[in-house]
N, C-alpha and C positions, 0 to 999 in steps of 0.2 A: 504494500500500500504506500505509495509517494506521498511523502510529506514535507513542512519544513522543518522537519526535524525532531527528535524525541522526547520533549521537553513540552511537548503541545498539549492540550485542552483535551484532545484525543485519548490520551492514556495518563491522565491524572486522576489521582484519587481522587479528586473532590468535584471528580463530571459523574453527574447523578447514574446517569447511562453506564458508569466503569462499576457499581456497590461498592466504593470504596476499597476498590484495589486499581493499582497502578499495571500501566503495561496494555498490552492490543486484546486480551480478551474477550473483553465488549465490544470491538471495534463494530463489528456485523450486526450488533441490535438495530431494532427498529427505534428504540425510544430514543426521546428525543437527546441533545447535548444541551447540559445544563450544568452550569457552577454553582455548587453547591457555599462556598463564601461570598459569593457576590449577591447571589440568585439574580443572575442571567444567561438567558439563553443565547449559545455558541453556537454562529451558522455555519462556520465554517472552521472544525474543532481540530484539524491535522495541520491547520495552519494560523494557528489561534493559541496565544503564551501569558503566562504572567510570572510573576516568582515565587508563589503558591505553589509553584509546581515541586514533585516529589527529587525531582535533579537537582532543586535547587533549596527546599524546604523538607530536606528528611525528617525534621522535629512536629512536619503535620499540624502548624500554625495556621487559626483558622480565620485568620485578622488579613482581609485584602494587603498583602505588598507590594505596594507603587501601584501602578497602569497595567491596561490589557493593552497589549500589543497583538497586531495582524500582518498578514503575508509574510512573504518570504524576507524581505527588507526589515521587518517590524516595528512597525510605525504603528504612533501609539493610537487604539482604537476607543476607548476607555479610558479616564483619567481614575486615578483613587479615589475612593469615596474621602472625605476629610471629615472626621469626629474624633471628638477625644479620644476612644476609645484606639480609633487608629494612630493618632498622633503619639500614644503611651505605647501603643508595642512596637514602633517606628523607634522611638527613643532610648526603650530597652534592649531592642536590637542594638541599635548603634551602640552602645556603651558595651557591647561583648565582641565588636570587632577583634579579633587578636588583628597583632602585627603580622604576625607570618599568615598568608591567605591559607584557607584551607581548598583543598581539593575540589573542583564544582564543575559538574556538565561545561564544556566549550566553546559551544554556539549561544549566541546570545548573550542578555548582562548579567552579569554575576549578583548575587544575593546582596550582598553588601552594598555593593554598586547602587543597587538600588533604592535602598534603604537610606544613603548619603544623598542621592539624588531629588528622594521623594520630599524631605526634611527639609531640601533648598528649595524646589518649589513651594512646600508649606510656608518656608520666611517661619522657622519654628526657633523662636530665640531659643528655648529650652536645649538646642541641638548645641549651643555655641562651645563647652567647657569638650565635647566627644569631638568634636569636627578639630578643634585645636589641637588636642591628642593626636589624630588623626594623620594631624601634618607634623608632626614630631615622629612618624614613622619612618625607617629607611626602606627608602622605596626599590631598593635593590635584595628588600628578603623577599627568599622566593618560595612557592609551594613546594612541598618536599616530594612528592611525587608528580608524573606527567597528567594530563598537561600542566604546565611548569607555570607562573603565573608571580610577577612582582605585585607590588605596591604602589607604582608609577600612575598610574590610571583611576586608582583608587585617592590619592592623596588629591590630584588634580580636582576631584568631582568633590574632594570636603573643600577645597580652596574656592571651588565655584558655588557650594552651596551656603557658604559664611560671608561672600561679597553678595546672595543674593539676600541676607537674614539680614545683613549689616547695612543693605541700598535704605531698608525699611527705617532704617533710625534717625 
């Protein structure tokens, strides 16, 4: 079955369609594709991400993180919902970054990534004391296993979501 890739809506545990298992098992159902943390319906579920997903949320956190993204490109289709409740596990996230990245699916953004990202479009002052940290990382440690992965990309997007927390003051 041609996809963008394995990380998709398709074989996530939280597409109603999958009963809460990951992987192509359900691919063949009839019933419809639905996310189960959003409650919305996925028309197009093999080409349909967000970082909910099991590649990139093995801990089965059930708090929208960031945007739904579409196609093969992944542009974002969906913005995050914005309540406290997201804005608190957005921010507990961040404060458990380690320095060293951990190991994560390849295609697409990384868990973290997005989590610094979503927190700069918030303008979530609360972010400001983790983002700092952030950048006092060296951005040359790398994942300890393939695919191999620095801090470079990751430091950039807390520098860009603290100019955008800091536009607001």
């Amino acid at each position: 079955m041609p996809n963008g890739g394995s990380d998709c809506c398709g074989t996530c545990w939280f597409n109603k369609k999958n009963q809460d298992e990951a992987g192509y098992a359900h691919a063949s159902s009839r019933e419809s594709d639905h996310c189960n943390v959003r409650d919305l319906a996925i028309p197009d579920a093999f080409y349909t991400y967000c970082a909910n997903h099991p590649h990139r949320n093995p801990s089965k956190i059930q708090i929208p993180i960031g945007p739904v993204f579409v196609g093969e490109d992944r542009e974002i289709w969906m913005a995050s919902p914005d309540t406290e409740e997201v804005r608190a596990q957005l921010l507990q996230l961040l404060e458990q970054i380690p320095e060293v990245p951990e190991q994560e699916y390849p295609i697409g953004n990384y868990f973290d990534d997005i989590v610094i990202w979503q927190l700069g479009e918030f303008r979530e002052k609360r972010a400001i004391a983790d983002l700092e940290k952030i950048l006092r990382f060296d951005p040359k440690k790398r994942s300890k296993y393939p695919p191999w992965r620095d801090r470079e990309t990751t430091i950039e997007l807390a520098k860009a979501a603290l100019e955008k927390i800091r536009e607001q003051e």
